[in-house]
SEFIKE-210610 format. One line per 8 residues: number of its first residue (from 1); for each residue z, x negated, y of N, C-alpha, C. Coordinates in Angstrom, 3 decimals. Example, Ala and Ser with C-alpha at 12.3 -4.5 7.8 and 13.67 -1.06 7.14 Angstrom:
residues 2
1) 7.800:-13.190:-5.690:7.800:-12.300:-4.500:7.800:-13.200:-3.300  7.080:-12.850:-2.250:7.140:-13.670:-1.060:7.870:-12.900:0.030
This chain:
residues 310
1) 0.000:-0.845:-1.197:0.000:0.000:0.000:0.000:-0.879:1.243  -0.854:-0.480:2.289:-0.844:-1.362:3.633:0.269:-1.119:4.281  0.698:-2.142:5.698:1.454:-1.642:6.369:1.676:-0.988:7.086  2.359:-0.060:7.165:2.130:1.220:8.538:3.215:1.247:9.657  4.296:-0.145:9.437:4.662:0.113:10.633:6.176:-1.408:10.550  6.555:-1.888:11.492:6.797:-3.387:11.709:8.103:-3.133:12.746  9.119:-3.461:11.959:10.116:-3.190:12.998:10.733:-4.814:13.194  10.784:-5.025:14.797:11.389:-6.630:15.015:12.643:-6.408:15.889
9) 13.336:-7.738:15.906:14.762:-7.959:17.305:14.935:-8.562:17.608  14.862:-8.705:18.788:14.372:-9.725:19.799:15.690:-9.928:20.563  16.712:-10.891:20.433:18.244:-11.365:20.904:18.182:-10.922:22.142  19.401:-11.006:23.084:19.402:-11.383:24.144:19.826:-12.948:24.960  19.571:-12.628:26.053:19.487:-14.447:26.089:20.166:-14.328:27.699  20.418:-16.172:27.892:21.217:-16.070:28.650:19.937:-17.128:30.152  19.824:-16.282:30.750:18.646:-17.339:32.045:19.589:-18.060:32.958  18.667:-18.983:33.269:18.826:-20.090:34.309:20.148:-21.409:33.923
17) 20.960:-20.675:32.887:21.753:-21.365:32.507:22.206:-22.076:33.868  22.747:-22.040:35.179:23.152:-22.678:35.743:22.604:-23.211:36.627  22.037:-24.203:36.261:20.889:-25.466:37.275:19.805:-24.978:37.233  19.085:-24.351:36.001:17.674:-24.111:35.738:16.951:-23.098:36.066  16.800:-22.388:37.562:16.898:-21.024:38.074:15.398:-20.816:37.714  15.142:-19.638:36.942:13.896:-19.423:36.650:13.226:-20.185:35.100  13.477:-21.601:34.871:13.027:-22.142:34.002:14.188:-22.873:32.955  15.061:-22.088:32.767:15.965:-22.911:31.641:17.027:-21.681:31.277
25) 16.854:-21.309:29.976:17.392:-20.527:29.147:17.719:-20.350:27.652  18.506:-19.543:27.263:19.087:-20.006:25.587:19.560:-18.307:25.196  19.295:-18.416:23.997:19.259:-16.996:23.069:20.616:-17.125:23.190  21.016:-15.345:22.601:22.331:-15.195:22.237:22.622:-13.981:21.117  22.970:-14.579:20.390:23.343:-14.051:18.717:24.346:-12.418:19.196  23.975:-11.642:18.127:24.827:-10.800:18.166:24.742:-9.210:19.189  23.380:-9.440:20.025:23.205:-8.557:20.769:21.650:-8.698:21.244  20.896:-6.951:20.926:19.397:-7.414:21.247:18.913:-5.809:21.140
33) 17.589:-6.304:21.314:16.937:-4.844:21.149:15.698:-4.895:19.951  15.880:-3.562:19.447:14.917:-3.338:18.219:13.641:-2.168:18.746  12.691:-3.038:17.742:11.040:-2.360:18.757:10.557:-2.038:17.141  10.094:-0.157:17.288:9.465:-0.385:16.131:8.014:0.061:16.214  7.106:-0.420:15.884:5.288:-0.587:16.008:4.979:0.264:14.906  4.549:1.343:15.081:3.707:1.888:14.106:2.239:2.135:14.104  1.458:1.893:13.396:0.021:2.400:13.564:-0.244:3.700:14.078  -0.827:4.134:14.754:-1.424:6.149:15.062:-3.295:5.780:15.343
41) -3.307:7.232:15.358:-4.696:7.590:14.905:-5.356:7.359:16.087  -4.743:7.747:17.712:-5.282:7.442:18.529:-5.434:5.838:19.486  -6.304:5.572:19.591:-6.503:3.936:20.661:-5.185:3.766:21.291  -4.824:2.655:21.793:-4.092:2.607:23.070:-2.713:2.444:22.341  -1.522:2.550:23.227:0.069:2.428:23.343:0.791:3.573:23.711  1.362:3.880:22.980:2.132:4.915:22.997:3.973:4.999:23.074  4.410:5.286:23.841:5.871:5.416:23.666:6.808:6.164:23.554  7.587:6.122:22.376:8.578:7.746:21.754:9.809:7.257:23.024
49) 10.383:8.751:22.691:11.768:8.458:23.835:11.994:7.344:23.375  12.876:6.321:24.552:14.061:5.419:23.805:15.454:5.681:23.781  15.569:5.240:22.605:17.039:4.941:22.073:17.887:4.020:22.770  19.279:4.616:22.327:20.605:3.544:22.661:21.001:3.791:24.068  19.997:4.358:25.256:20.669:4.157:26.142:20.866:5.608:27.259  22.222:5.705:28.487:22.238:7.232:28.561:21.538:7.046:29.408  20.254:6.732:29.855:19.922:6.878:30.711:17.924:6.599:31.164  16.857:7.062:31.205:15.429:7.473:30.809:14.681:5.725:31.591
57) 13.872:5.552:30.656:13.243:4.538:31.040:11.736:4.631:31.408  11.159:4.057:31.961:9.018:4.839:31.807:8.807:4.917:30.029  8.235:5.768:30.075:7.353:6.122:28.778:5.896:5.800:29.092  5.587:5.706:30.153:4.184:5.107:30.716:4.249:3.906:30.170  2.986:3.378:29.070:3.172:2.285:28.630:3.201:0.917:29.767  1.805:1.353:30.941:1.859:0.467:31.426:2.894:0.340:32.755  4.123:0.924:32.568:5.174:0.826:33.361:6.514:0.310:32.666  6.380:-0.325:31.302:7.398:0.151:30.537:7.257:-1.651:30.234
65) 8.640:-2.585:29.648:7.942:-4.022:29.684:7.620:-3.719:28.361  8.091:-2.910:26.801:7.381:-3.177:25.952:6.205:-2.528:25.852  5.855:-1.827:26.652:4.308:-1.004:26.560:3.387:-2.379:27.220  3.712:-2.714:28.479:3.076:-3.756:28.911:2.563:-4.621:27.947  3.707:-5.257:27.614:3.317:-6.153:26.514:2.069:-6.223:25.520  2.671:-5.082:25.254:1.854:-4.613:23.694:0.243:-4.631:24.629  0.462:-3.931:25.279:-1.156:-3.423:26.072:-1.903:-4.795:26.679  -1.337:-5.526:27.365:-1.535:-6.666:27.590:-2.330:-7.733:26.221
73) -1.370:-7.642:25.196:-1.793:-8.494:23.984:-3.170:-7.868:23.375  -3.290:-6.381:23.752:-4.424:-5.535:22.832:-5.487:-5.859:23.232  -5.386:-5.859:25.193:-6.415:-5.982:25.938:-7.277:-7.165:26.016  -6.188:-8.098:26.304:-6.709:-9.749:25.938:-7.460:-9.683:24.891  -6.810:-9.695:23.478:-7.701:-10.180:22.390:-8.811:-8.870:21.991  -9.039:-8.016:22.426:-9.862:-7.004:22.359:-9.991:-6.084:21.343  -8.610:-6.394:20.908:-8.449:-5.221:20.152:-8.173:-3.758:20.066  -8.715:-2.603:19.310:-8.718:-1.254:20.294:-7.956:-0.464:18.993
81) -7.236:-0.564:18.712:-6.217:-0.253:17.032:-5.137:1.084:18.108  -4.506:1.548:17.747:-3.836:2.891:18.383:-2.439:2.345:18.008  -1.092:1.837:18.841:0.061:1.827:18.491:0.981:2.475:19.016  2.433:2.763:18.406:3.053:4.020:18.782:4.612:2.551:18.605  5.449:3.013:20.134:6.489:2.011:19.951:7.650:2.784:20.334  8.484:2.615:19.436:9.814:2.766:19.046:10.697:1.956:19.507  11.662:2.586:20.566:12.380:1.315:21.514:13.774:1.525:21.547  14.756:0.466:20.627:15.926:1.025:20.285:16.751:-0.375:21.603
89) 17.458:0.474:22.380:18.052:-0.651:23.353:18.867:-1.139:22.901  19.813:-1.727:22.635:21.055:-2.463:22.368:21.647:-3.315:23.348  20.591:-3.705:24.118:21.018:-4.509:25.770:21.298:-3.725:27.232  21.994:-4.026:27.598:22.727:-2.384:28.768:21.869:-2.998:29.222  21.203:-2.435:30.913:20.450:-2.476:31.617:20.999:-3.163:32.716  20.099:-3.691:33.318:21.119:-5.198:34.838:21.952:-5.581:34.452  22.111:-6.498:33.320:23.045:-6.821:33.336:23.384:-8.399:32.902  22.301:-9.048:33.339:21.776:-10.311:33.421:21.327:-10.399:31.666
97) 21.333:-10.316:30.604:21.592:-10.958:29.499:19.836:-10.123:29.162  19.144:-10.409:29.781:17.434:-10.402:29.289:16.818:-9.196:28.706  17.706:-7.841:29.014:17.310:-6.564:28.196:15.822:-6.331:28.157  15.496:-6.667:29.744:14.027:-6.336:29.919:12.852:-6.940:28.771  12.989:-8.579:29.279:12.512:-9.501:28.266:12.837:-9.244:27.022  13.847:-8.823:26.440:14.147:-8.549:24.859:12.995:-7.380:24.939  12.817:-6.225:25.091:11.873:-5.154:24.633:10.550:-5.914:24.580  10.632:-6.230:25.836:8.526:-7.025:25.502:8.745:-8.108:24.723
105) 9.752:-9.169:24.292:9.058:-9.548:22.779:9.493:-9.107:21.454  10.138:-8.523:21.653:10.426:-7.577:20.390:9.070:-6.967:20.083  8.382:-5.723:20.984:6.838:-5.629:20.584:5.948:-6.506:20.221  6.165:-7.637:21.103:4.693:-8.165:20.553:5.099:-8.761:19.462  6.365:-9.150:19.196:6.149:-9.602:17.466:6.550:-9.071:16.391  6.340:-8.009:16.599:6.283:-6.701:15.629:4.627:-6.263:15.830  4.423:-6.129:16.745:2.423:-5.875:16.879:1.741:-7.129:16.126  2.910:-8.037:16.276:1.804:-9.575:16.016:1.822:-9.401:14.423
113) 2.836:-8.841:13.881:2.936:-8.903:12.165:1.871:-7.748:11.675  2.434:-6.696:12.329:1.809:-5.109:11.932:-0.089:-5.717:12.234  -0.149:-6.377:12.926:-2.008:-6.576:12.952:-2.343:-7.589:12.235  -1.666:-8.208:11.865:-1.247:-9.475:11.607:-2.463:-10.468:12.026  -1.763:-10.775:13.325:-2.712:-11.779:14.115:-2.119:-13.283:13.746  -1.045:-13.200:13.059:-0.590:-14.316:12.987:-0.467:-15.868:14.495  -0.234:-15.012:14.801:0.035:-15.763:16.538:1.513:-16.630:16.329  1.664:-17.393:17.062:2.628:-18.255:17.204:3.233:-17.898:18.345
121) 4.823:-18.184:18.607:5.426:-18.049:19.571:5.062:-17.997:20.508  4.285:-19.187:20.818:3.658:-19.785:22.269:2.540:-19.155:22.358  1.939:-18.709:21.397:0.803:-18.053:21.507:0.967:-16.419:21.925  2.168:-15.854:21.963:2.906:-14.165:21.956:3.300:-14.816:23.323  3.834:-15.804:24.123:3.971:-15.467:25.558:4.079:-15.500:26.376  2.427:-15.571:26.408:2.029:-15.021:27.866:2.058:-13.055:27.989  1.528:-12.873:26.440:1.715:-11.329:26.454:3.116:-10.517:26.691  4.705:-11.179:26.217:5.833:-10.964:26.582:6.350:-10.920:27.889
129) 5.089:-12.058:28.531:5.979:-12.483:30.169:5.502:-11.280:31.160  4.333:-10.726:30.822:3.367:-9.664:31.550:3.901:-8.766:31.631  4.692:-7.996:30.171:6.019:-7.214:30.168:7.052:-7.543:30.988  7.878:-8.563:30.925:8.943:-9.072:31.375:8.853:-8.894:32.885  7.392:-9.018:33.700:7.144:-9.191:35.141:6.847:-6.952:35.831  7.059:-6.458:34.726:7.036:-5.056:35.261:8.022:-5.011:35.669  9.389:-5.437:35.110:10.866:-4.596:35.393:11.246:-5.929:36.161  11.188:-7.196:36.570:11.903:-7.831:37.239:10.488:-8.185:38.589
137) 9.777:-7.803:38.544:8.931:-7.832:39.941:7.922:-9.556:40.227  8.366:-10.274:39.047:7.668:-11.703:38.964:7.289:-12.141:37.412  6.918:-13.061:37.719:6.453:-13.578:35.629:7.535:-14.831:35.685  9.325:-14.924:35.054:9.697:-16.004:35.106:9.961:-15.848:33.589  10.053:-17.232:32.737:9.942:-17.018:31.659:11.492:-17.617:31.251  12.689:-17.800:31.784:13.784:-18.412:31.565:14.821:-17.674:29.967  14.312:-15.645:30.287:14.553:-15.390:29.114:13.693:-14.952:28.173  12.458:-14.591:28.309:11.479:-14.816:27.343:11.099:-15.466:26.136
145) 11.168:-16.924:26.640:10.935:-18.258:26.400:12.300:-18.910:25.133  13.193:-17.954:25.283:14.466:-18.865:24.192:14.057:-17.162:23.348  14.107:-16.487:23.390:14.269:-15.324:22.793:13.133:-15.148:21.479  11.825:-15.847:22.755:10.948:-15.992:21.320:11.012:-17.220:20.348  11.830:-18.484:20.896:11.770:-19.759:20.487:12.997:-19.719:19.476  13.880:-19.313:20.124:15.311:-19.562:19.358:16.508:-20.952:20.572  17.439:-20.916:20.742:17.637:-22.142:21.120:17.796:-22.153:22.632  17.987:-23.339:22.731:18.164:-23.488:24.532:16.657:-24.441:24.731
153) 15.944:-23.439:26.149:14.461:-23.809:26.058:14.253:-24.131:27.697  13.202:-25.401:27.976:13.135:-25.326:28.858:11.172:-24.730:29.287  11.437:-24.274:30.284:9.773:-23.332:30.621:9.519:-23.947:31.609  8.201:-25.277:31.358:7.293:-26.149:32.275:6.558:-25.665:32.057  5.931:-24.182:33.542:5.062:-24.347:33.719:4.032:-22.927:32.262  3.042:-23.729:31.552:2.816:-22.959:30.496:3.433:-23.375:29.243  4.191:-24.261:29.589:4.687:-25.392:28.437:6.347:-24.651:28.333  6.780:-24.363:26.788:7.703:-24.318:26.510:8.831:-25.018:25.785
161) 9.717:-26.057:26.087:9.913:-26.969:25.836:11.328:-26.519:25.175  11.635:-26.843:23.749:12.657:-26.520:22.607:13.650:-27.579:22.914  14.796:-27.804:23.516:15.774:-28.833:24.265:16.413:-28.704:22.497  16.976:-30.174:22.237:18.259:-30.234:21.095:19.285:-29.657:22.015  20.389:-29.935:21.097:21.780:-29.039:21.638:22.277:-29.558:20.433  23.823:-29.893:21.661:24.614:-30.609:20.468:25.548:-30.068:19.486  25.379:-30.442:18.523:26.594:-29.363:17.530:27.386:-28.907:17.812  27.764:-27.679:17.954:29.108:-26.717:17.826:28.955:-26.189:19.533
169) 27.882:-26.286:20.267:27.823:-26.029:21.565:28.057:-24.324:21.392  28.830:-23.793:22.024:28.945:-22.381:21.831:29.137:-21.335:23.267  28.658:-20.615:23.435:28.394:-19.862:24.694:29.725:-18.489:24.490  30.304:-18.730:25.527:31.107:-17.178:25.919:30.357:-16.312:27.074  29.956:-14.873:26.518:29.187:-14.153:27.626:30.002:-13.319:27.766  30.543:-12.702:29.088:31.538:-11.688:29.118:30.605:-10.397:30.211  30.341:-9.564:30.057:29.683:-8.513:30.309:30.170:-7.347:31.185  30.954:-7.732:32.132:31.106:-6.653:32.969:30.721:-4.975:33.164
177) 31.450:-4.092:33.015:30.631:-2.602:33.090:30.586:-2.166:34.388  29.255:-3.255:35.447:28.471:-2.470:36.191:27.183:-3.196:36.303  25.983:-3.126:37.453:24.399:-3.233:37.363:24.956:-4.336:38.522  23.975:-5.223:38.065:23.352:-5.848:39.486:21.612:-6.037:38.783  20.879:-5.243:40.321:19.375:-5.430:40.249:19.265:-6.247:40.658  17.402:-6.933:39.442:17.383:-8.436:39.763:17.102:-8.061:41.015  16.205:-7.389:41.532:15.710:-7.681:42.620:16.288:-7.437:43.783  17.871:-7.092:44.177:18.793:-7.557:44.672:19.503:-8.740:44.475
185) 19.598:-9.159:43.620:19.704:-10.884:43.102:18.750:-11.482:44.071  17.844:-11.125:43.602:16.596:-12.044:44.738:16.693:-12.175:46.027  16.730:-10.965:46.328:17.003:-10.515:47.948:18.083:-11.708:48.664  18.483:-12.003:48.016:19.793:-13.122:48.235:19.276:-14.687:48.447  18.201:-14.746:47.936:17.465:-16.154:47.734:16.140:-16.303:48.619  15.922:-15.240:49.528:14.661:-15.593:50.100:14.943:-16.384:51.329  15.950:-16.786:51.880:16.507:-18.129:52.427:15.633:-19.256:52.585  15.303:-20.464:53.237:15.395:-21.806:52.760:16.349:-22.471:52.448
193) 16.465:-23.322:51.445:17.668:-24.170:50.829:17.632:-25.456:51.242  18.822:-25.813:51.806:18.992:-26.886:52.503:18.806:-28.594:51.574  17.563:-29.237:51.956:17.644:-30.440:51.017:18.234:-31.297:49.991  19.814:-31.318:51.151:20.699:-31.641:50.131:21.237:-30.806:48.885  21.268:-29.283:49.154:21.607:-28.891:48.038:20.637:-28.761:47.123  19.589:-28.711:46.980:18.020:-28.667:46.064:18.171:-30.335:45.733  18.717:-31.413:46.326:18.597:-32.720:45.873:20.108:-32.544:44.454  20.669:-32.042:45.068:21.845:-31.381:44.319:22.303:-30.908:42.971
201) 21.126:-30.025:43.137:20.650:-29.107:42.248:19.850:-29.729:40.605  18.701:-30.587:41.354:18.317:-31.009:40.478:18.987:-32.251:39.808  19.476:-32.746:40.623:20.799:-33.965:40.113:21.098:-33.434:38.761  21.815:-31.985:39.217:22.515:-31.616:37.837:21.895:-30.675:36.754  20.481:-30.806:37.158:19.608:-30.140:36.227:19.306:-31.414:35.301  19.469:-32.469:35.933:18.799:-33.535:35.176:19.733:-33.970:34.419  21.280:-34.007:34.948:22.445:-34.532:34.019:22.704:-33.868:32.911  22.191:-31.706:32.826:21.917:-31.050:31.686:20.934:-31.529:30.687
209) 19.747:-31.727:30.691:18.733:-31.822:29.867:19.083:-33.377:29.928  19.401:-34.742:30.273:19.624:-35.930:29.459:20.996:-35.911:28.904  21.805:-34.903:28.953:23.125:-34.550:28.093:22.687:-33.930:26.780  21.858:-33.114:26.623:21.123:-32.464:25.436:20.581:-33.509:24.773  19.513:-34.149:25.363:18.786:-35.395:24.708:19.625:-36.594:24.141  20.567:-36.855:24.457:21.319:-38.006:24.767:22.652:-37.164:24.170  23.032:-36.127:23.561:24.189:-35.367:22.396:25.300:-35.804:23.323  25.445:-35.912:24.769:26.406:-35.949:25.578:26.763:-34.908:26.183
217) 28.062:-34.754:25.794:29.247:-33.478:26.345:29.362:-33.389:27.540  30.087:-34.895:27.853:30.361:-35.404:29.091:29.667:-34.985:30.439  28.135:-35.745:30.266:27.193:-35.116:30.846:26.785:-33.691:31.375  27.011:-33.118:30.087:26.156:-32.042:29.921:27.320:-31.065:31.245  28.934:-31.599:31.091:29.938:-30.682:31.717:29.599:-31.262:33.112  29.429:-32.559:33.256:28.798:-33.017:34.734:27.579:-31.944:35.492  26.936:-32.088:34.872:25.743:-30.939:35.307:25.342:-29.483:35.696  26.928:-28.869:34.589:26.624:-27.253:34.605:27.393:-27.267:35.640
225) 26.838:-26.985:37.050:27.678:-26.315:38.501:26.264:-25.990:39.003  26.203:-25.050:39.835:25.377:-24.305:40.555:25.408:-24.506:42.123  24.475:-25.322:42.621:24.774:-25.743:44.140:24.210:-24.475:44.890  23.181:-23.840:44.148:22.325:-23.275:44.933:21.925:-21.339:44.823  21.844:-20.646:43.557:22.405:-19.680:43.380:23.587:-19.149:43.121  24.658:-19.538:42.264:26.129:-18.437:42.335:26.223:-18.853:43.808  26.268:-19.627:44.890:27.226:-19.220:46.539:26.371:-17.655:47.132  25.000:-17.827:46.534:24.812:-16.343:47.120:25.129:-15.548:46.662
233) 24.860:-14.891:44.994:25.077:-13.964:44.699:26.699:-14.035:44.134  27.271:-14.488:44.188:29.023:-14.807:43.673:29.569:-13.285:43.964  28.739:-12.927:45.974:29.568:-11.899:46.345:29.191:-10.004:45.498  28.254:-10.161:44.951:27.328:-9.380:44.172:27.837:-8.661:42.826  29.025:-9.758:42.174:29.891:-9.523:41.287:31.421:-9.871:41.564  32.009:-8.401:41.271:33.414:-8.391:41.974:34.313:-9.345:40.659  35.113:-10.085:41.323:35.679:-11.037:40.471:35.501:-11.989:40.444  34.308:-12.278:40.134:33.277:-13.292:40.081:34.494:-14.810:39.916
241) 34.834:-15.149:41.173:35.422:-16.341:41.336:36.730:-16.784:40.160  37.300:-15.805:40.228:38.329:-15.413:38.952:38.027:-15.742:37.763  36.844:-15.355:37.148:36.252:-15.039:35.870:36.184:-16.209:35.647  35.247:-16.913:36.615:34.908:-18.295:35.961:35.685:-19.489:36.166  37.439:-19.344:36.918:37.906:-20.347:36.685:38.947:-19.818:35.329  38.686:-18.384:35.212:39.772:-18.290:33.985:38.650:-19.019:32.918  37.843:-19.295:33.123:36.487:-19.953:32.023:36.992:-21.625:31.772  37.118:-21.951:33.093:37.039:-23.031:33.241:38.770:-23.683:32.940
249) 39.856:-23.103:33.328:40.969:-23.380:32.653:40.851:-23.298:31.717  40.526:-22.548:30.714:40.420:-22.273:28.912:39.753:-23.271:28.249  39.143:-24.459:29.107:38.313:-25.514:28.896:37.136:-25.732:28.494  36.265:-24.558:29.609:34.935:-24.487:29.386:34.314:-25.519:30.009  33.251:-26.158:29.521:32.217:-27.366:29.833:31.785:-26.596:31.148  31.708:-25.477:31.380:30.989:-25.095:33.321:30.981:-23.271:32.605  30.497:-22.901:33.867:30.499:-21.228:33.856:30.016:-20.875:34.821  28.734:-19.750:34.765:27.895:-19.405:36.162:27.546:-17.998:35.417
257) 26.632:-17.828:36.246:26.053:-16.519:36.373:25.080:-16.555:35.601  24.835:-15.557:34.741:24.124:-15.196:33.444:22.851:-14.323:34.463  21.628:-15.329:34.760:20.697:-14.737:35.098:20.943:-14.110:36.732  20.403:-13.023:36.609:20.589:-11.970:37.938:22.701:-11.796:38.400  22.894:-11.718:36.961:24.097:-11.185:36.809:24.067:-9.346:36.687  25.280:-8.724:36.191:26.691:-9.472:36.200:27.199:-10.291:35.513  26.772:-10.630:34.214:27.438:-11.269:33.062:27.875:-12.762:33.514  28.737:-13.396:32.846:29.373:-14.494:33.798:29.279:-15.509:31.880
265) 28.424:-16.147:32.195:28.756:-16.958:30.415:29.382:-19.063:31.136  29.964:-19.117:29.760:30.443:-20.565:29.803:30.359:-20.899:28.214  30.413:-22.504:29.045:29.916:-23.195:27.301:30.788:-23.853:26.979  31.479:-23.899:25.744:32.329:-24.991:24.997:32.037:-25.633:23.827  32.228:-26.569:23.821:32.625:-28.032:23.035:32.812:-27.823:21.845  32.626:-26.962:20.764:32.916:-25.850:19.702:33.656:-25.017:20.054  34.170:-23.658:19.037:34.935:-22.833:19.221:36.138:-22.231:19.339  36.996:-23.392:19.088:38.017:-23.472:19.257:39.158:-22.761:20.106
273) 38.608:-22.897:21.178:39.311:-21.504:22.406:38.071:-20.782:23.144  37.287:-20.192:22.267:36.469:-19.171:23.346:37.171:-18.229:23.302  38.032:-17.350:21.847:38.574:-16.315:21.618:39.680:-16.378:22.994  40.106:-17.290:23.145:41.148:-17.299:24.030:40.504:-17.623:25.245  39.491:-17.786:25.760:38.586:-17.933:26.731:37.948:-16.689:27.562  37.667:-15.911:26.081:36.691:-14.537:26.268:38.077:-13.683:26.423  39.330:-13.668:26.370:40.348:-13.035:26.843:40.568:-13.295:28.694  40.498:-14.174:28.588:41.173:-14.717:29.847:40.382:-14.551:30.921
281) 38.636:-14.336:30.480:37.761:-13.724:31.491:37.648:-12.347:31.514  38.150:-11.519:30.181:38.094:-10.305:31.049:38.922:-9.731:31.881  40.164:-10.263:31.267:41.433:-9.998:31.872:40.961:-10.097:33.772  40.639:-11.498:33.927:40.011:-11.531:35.107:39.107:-10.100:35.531  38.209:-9.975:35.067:37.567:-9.112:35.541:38.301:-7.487:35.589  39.311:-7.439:34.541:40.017:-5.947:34.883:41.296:-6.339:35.977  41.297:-7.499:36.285:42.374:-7.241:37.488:41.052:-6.760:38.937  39.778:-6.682:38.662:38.541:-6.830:39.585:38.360:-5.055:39.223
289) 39.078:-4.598:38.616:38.580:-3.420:37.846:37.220:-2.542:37.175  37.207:-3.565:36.627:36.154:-3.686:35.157:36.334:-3.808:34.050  35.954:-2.978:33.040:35.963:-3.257:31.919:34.781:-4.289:31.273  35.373:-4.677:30.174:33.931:-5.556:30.102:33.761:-6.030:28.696  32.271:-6.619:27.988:32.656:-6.734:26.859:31.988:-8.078:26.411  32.182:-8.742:25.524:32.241:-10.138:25.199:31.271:-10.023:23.787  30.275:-12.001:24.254:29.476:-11.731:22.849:29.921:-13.322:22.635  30.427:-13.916:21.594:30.484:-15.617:21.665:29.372:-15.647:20.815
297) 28.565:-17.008:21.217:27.183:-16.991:20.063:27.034:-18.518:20.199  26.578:-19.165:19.304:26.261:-20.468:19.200:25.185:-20.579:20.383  24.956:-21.445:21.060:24.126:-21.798:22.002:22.676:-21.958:21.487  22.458:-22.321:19.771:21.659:-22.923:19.181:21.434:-21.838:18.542  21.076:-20.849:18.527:20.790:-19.525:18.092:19.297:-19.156:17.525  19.237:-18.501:16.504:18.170:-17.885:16.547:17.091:-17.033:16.952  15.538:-17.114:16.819:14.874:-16.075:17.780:14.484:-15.525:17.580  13.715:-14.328:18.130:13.233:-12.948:17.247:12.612:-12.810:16.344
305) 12.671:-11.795:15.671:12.318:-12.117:13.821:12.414:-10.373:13.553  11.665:-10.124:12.325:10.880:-9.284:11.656:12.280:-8.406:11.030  12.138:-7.399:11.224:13.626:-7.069:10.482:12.919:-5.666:9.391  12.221:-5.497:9.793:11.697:-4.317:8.525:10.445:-4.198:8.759  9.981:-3.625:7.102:8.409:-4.036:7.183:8.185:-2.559:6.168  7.363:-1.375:6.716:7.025:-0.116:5.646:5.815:-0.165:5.632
């Protein structure tokens, strides 16, 4: 019997990691969204309600990032096959940790099996990022790019670059229950940035990625500070300042802003005290009055993958 329909899950991930605004990001275990592709009789992209969340998303494919996607990948390679997508959320919405980006590659690599184009990561996205650029208003590939790769990734450009990461590196994401839109995030950055802090910036972009290369801790805790996005948006998430020194007492290697935000993640040295880490930041955040909820995931994580096949 052929296949009639390709269900994938596509993690969520954590952008900019800090220094790397736009181009440096890493999956995160334990939380994602499921896309399911079925064949139909008619051409084109189709989208059933979605799931998981209280609240209506476009059903217009080409308003939607996994309709994009999908439509994008069909159009390019010229294929005219009829698909019907099934969009189960599992990622709250604004809430820095890549919900958008999780739906558009969740489709395309569930379209990529169900047609079986046999495409490669790198080869699925540019079609993911086309999605990804409906709901955040640009094409940045910071969570795209680890989600389809696996891992902490850096995005040169068209080039997606798979960074090592040193054993037991482990991420605390603590999840605040409210929205920040990216594109209020942004709104915050259309500024010029003063030399020194962009000389700054990349200082400690560079002390991250030769800490990875070079299996240095040391380094790597030298590097994670943010000269240039958390001072704007810090004020954007209530707490904010709290959160991440209760991060940073608990003896996190650094702690910033998960993307747009709100989510506030930090990295440690293995796991040893995240449990007692991922306490101590929410606590922070409910004296901010928020509830909030916590994912710890290896930094070195896996990336989206095929989860049912009828």
């Amino acid at each position: 019997m052929s296949t009639s329909s390709v269900t994938a899950f596509a993690p969520a991930s954590v952008g900019n990691v800090a220094v790397g605004f736009d181009i440096l990001g890493h999956a995160l275990s334990g939380i994602g969204d499921r896309v399911r592709v079925t064949f139909s009789p008619e051409s084109g992209v189709r989208i059933r309600p979605i799931e998981g969340l209280p609240v209506d998303l476009p059903l217009e494919p080409e308003n939607n990032t996994a309709g994009r996607a999908v439509l994008d990948l069909l159009e390019q390679l010229g294929i005219t096959a009829g698909l019907e997508l099934t969009i189960d959320k599992g990622i709250p919405l604004a809430s820095g940790l890549g919900g958008s980006a999780a739906s558009a590659v969740a489709a395309v690599v569930a379209s990529n099996a169900l047609l079986d184009l046999n495409l490669s990561a790198h080869e699925l996205y540019p079609f993911a990022l086309a999605g990804e650029a409906i709901a955040s208003g640009s094409a940045h590939g910071d969570n795209i790019a680890p989600q389809l790769l696996g891992g902490l990734v850096l995005v040169a450009g068209e080039d997606l670059i798979s960074l090592p990461v040193p054993e037991g590196l482990t991420a605390v994401a603590v999840h605040p229950h409210c929205q920040v839109a990216t594109a209020q995030a942004r709104q915050k950055l259309r500024e010029p940035f003063p030399l020194d802090v962009i000389t700054a910036q990349s200082t400690n972009l560079a002390r991250v990625l030769a800490g990875c290369y070079q299996n240095d801790i040391g380094l790597l805790a030298q590097g994670l500070n943010d000269h240039m996005i958390e001072p704007r948006r810090a004020t954007l998430i209530p707490g904010f300042v709290d959160v991440k020194q209760a991060a940073l007492n608990a003896g996190a290697l650094g702690a910033a802003i998960s993307g747009a935000g709100p989510t506030v993640c930090a990295w440690f040295d293995g796991d040893e005290r995240t449990q007692f880490a991922a306490n101590a930041m929410q606590q922070a955040f409910q004296q901010a009055g928020l509830d909030s909820d916590v994912v710890i995931s290896a930094v070195n994580c896996t990336a989206a993958h095929i989860e049912q096949v009828d």
